[in-house]
BADREN-417053 format. One record per residue (C-alpha): residue in one letter; x, y, z; residue number from 0. Coordinates in pm, 1 decimal, padded with zeros to 6 digits. Each point is the difference from the previous one (the first is absolute). Layout:
REM BADREN-417053
  r      east     north        up    k
  A         X         Y         Z  NUM
...
***
This chain:
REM BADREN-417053
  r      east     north        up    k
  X   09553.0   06749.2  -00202.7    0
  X   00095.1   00369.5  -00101.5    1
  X   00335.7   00074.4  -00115.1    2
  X   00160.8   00377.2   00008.8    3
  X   00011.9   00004.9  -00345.6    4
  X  -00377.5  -00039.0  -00007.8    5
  X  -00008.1   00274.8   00258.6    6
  X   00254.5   00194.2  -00179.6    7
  X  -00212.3  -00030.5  -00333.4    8
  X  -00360.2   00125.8   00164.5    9
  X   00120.7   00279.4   00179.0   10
  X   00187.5   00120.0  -00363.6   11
  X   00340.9   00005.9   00191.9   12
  X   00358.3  -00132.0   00024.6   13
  X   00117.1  -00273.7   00236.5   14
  X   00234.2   00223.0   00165.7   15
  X  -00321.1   00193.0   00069.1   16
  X  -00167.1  -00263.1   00145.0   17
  X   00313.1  -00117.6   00201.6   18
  X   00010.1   00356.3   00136.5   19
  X  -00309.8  -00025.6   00142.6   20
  X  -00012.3  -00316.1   00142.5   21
  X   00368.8   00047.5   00182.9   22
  X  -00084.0   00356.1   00102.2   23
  X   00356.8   00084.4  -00044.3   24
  X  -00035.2   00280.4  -00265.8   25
  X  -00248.6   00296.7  -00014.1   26
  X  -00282.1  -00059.9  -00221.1   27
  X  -00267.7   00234.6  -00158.4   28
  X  -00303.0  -00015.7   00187.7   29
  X  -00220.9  -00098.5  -00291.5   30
  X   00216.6  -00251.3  -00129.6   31
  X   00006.9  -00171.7   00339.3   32
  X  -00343.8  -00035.9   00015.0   33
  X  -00016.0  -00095.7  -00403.1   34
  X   00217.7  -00297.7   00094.2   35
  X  -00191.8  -00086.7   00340.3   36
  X  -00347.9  -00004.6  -00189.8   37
  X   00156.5  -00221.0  -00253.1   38
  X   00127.8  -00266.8   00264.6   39
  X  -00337.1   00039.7   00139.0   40
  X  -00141.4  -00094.9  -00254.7   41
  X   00183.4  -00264.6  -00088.3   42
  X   00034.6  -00135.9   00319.9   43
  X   00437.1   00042.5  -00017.8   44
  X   00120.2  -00122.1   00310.9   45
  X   00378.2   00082.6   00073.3   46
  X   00249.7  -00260.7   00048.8   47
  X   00169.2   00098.1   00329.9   48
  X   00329.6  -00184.1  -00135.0   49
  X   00038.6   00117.5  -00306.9   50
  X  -00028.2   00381.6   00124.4   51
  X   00266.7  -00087.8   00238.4   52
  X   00204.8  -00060.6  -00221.5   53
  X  -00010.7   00213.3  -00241.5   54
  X  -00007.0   00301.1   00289.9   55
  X   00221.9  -00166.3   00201.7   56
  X  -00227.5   00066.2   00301.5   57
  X  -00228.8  -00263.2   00154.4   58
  X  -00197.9   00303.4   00201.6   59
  X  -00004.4  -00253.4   00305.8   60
  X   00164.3   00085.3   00337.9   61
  X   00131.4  -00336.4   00228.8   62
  X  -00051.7   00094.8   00357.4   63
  X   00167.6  -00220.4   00287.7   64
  X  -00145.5   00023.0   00358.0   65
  X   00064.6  -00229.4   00267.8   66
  X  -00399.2  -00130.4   00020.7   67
  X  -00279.8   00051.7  -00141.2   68
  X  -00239.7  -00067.3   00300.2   69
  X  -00060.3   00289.9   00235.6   70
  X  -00154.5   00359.4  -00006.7   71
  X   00338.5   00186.2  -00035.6   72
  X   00131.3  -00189.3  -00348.4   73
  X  -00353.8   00013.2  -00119.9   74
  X  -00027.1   00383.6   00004.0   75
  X   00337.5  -00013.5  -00163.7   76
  X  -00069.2  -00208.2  -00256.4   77
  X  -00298.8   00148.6  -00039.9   78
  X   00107.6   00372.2  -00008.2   79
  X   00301.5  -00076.0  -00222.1   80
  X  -00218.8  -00217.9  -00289.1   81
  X  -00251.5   00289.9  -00008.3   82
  X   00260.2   00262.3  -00058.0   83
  X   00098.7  -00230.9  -00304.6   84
  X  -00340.3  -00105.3  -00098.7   85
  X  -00114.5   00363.5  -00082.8   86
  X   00333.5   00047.4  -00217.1   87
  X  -00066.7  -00320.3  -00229.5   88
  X   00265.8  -00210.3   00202.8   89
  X  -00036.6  -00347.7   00173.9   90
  X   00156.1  -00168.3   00299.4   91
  X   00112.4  -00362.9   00023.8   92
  X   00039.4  -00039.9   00405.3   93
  X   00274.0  -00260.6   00147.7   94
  X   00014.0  -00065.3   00378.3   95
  X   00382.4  -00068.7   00177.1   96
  X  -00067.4  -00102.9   00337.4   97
  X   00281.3   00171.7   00149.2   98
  X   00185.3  -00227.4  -00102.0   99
  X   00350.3   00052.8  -00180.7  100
  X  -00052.2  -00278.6  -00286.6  101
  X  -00375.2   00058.7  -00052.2  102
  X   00074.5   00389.1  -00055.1  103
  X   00275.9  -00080.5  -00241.1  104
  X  -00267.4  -00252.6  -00198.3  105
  X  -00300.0   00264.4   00029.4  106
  X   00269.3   00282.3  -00143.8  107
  X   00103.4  -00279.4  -00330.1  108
  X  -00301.5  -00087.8  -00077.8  109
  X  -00150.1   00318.8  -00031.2  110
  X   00273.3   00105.5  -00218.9  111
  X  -00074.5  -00282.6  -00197.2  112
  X  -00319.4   00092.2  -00073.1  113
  X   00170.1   00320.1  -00141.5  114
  X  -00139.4   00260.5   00240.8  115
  X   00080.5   00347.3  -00084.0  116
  X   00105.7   00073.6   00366.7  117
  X  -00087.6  -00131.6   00327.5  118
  X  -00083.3   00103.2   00339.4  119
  X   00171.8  -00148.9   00324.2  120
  X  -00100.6  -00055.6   00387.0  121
  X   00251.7  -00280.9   00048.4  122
  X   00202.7  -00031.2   00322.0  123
  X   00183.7  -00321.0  -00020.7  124
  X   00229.7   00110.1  -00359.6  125
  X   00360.3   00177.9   00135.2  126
  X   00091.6   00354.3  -00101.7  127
  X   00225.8  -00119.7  -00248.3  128
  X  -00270.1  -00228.2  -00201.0  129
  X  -00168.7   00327.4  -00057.6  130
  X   00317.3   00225.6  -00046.5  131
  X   00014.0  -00300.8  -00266.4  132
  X  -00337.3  -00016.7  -00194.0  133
  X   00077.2   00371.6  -00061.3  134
  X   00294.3  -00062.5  -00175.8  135
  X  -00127.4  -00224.1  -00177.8  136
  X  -00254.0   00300.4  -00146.0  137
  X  -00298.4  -00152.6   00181.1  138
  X  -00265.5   00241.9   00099.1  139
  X  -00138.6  -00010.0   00274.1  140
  X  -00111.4   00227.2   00344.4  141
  X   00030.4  -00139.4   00356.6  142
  X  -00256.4   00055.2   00242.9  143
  X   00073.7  -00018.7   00359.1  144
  X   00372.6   00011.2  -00023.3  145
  X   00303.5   00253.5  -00024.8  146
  X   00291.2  -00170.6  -00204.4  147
  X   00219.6   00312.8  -00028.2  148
  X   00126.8  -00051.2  -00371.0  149
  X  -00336.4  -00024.7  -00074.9  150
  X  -00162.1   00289.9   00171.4  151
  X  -00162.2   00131.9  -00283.4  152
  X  -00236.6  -00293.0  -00064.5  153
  X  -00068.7  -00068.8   00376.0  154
  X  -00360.1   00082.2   00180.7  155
  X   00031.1  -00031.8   00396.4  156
  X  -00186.4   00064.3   00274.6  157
  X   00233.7   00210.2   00294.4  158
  X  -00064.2  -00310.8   00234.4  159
  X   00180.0   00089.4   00302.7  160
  X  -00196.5   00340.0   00039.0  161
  X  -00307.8  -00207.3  -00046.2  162
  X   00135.9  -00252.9   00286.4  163
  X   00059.5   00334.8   00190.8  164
  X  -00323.6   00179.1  -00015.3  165
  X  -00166.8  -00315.5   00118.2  166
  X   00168.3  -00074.7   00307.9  167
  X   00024.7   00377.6   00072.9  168
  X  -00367.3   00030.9   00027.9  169
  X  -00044.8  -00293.1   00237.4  170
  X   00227.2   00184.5   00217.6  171
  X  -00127.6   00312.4  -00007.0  172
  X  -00288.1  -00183.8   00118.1  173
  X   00195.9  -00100.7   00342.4  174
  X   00074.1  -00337.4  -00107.3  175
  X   00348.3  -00089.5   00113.6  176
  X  -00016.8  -00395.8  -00012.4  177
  X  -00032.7  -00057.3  -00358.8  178
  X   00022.1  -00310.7  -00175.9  179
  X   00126.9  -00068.5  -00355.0  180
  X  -00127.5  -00230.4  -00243.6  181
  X   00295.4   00049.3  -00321.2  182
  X  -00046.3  -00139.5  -00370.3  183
  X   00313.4  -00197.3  -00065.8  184
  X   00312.5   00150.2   00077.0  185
  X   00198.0  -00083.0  -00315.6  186
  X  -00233.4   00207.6  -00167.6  187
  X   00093.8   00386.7  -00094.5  188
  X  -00371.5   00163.2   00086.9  189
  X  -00008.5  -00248.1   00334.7  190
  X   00328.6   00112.6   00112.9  191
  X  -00094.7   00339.8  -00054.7  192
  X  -00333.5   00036.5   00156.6  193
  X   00181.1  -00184.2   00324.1  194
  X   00250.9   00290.3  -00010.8  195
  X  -00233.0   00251.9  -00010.0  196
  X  -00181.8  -00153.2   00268.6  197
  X   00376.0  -00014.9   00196.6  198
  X  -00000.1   00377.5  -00100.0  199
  X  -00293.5   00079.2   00206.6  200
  X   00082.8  -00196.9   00283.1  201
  X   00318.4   00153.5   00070.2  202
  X  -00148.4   00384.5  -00082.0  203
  X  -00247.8  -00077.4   00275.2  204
  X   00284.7  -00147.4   00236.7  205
  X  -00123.7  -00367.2  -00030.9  206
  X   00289.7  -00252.1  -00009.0  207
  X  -00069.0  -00244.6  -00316.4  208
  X  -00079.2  -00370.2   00135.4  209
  X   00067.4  -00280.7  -00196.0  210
  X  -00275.6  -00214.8   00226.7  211
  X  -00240.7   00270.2  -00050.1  212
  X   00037.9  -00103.5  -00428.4  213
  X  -00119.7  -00294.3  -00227.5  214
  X   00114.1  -00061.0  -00296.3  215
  X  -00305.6  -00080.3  -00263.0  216
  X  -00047.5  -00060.7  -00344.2  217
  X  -00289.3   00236.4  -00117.1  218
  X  -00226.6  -00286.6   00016.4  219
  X  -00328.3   00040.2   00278.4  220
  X   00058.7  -00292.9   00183.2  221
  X   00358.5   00136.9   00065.4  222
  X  -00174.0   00327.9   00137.1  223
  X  -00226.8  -00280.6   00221.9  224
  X   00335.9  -00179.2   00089.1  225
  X   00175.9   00270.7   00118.7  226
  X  -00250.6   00142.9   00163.9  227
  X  -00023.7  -00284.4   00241.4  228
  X   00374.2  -00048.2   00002.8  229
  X   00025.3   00362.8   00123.5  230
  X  -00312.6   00047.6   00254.3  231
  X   00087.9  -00318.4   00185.7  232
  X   00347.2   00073.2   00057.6  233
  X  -00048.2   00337.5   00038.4  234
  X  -00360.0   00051.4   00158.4  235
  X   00102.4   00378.1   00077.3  236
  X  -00040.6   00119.3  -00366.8  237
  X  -00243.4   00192.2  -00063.1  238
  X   00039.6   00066.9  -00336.9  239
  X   00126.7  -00127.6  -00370.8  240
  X   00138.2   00119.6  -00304.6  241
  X  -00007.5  -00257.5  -00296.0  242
  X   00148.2   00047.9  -00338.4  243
  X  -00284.6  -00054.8  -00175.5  244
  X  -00354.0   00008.2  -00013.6  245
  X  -00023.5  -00403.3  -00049.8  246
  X   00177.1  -00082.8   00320.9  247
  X  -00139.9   00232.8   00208.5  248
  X  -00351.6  -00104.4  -00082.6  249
  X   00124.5  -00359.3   00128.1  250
  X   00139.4   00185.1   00295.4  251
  X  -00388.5   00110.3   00074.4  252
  X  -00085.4  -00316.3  -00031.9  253
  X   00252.3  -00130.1   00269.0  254
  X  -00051.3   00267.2   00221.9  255
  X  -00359.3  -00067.4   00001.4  256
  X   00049.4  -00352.3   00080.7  257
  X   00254.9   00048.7   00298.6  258
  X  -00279.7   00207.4   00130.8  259
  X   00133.2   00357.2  -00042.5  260
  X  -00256.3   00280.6  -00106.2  261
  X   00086.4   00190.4  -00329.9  262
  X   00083.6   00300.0   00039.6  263
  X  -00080.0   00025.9   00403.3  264
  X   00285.8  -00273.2   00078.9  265
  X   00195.0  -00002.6  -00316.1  266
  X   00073.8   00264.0  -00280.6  267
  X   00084.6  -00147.7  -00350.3  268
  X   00210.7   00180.5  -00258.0  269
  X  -00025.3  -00108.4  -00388.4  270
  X   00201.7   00116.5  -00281.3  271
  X  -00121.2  -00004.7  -00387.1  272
  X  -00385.6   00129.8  -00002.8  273
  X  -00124.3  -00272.4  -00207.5  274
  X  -00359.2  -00039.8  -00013.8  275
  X  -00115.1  -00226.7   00215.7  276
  X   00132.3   00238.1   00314.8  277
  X  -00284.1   00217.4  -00003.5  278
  X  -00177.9  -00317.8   00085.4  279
  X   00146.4  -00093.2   00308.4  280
  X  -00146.5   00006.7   00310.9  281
  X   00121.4   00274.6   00166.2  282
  X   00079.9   00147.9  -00371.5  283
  X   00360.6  -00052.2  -00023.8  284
  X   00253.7   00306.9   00033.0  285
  X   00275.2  -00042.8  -00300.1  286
  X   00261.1   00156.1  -00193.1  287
  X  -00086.3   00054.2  -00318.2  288
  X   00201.1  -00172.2  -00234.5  289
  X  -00098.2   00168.8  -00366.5  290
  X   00051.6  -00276.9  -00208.0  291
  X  -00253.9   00051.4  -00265.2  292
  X   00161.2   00309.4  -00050.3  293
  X   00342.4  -00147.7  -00030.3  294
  X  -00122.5  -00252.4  -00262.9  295
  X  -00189.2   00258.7  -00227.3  296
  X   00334.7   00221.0   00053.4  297
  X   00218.4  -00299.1  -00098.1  298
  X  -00206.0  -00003.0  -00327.2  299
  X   00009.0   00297.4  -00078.9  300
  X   00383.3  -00038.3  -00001.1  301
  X  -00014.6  -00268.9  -00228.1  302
  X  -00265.8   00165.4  -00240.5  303
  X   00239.4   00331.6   00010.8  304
  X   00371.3  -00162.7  -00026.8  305
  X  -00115.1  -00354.2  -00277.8  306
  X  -00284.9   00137.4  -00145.2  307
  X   00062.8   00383.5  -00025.0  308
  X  -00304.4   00089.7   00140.5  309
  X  -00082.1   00367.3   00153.7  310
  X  -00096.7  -00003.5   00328.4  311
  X   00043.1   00222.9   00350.8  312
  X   00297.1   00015.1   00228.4  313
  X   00146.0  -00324.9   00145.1  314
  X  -00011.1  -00059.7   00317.8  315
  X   00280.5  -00269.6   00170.6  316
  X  -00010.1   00026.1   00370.9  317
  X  -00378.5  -00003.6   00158.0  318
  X  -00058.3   00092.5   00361.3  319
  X  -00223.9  -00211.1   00250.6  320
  X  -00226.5   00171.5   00215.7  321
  X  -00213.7  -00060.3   00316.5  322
  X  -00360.1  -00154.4  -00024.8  323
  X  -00165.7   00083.7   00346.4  324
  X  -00295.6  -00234.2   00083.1  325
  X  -00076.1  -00197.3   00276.6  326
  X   00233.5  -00274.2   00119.0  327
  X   00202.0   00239.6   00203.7  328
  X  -00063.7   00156.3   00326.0  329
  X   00161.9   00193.3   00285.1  330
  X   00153.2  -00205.8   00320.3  331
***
């Protein structure tokens, strides 16, 4: 196997030459960079990963924590976030946390054990103060999703409660004044904000807020399906739904459908998130758009500007949802 001495003798330069190159941490003449690319080439050099490391002291990999990896709406994160990386020479090493306090906590330690320049964060179960923490502790690392106050300059979030707003406010400017409610869990900071926004709306239009007229879900579809059929059959007058997301109210369709109401004749469905599959739906499924590729490439570009001193445009830390009309929503 190659050494970079061997490398370092063929392209007639000096190791720190070569080590310049390879770590892309110092400016390099042009033709000398390609002098000493030719020459591993040629000789077949490959890298050792480790050994840069630690003699850079960066690993150029990024941990990212989300709470699963199944589902449309953490795949286009993952997605968008790896190829912001990708095309600046970095890696990801992806850990899931469940929601869950302990299995957060484990995702976030190993991660830094694998000596990750920075990470990025969609965790929900972790307390304020955990984070508040890992910053003192000089960890890097940007938040997406949530607003911890000491930490507002590495947080990403989504203005939930507007986006809870705009989507109950068009189902009532529609003439829909029985509406129910299908929440994500409550405990949850974009869950209880989307149900206050939807409270916002209510009470604008004059509509008293009815805890019988709400389920509480957990993101999931067959939570959309449940409450669905928890809500239509003790509340037949409904005539239309909001869901938090676009996975429950796709089980909502499917509910409706089965207790025999006609979508969108006898029933109007709400989603919230745009992922792919709502174009898909039948009727085509009216959403808030949630921009969360766009949060993920921004939440790079954080990291690539703040650890690795990288140019790039304005940052961006508070995105705004807005309304995707289609056709699960019609006028009473």
């Amino acid at each position: 196997m190659a050494t970079i001495y061997e490398v370092s003798k063929l392209a007639g330069v000096s190791l720190a030459t070569v080590s310049r190159v390879l770590n892309k941490n110092t400016p390099v003449k042009e033709e000398t960079r390609l002098k000493v690319l030719a020459a591993m080439e040629q000789l077949g050099y490959q890298p050792n990963s480790v050994a840069q490391s630690l003699a850079s002291n960066r690993s150029n990999s990024i941990g990212i924590v989300v709470p699963e990896l199944n589902g449309p709406f953490f795949g286009t994160l993952l997605s968008d976030i790896e190829n912001q990386f990708r095309q600046a020479g970095k890696h990801v090493i992806i850990a899931a946390g469940h929601s869950d306090e302990k299995l957060e906590q484990e995702s976030i330690s190993f991660l830094q054990s694998r000596n990750c320049d920075a990470l990025i964060l969609h965790v929900e179960a972790v307390s304020d103060d955990y984070l508040v923490e890992l910053m003192q502790k000089k960890v890097r690392f940007v938040l997406i999703n949530r607003f911890v106050a000491p930490l507002y300059d590495r947080c990403i979030t989504l203005n939930n409660q507007h986006g809870g707003y705009l989507a109950t406010r068009h189902i009532l400017e529609h003439g829909h004044t029985h509406i129910g409610y299908i929440s994500g869990p409550m405990w949850k900071h974009d869950a209880d904000q989307r149900y206050k926004g939807h409270v916002r709306a209510l009470t604008e239009f004059g509509i008293e807020p009815s805890e019988q007229l709400v389920y509480e879900g957990d993101y999931h579809e067959s939570s959309g399906a449940a409450g669905a059929q928890v809500l239509l059959q003790s509340n037949p007058s409904i005539t239309a739904l909001v869901c938090a997301n676009d996975e429950m109210a796709a089980g909502a369709m499917t509910a409706a459908r089965e207790a025999g109401r006609t979508l969108p004749d006898d029933l109007s469905i709400m989603g919230f998130d745009n992922v792919n599959f709502s174009h898909y739906t039948f009727p085509k499924l009216t959403t808030i758009d949630y921009p969360v590729g766009g949060m993920g490439e921004m939440a790079a570009q954080l990291i690539l500007k703040c650890v690795y001193q990288q140019s790039v445009d304005t940052i961006q830390t508070v995105f705004e949802p807005r309304l995707v009309e289609r056709d699960s929503i019609k006028n009473v």
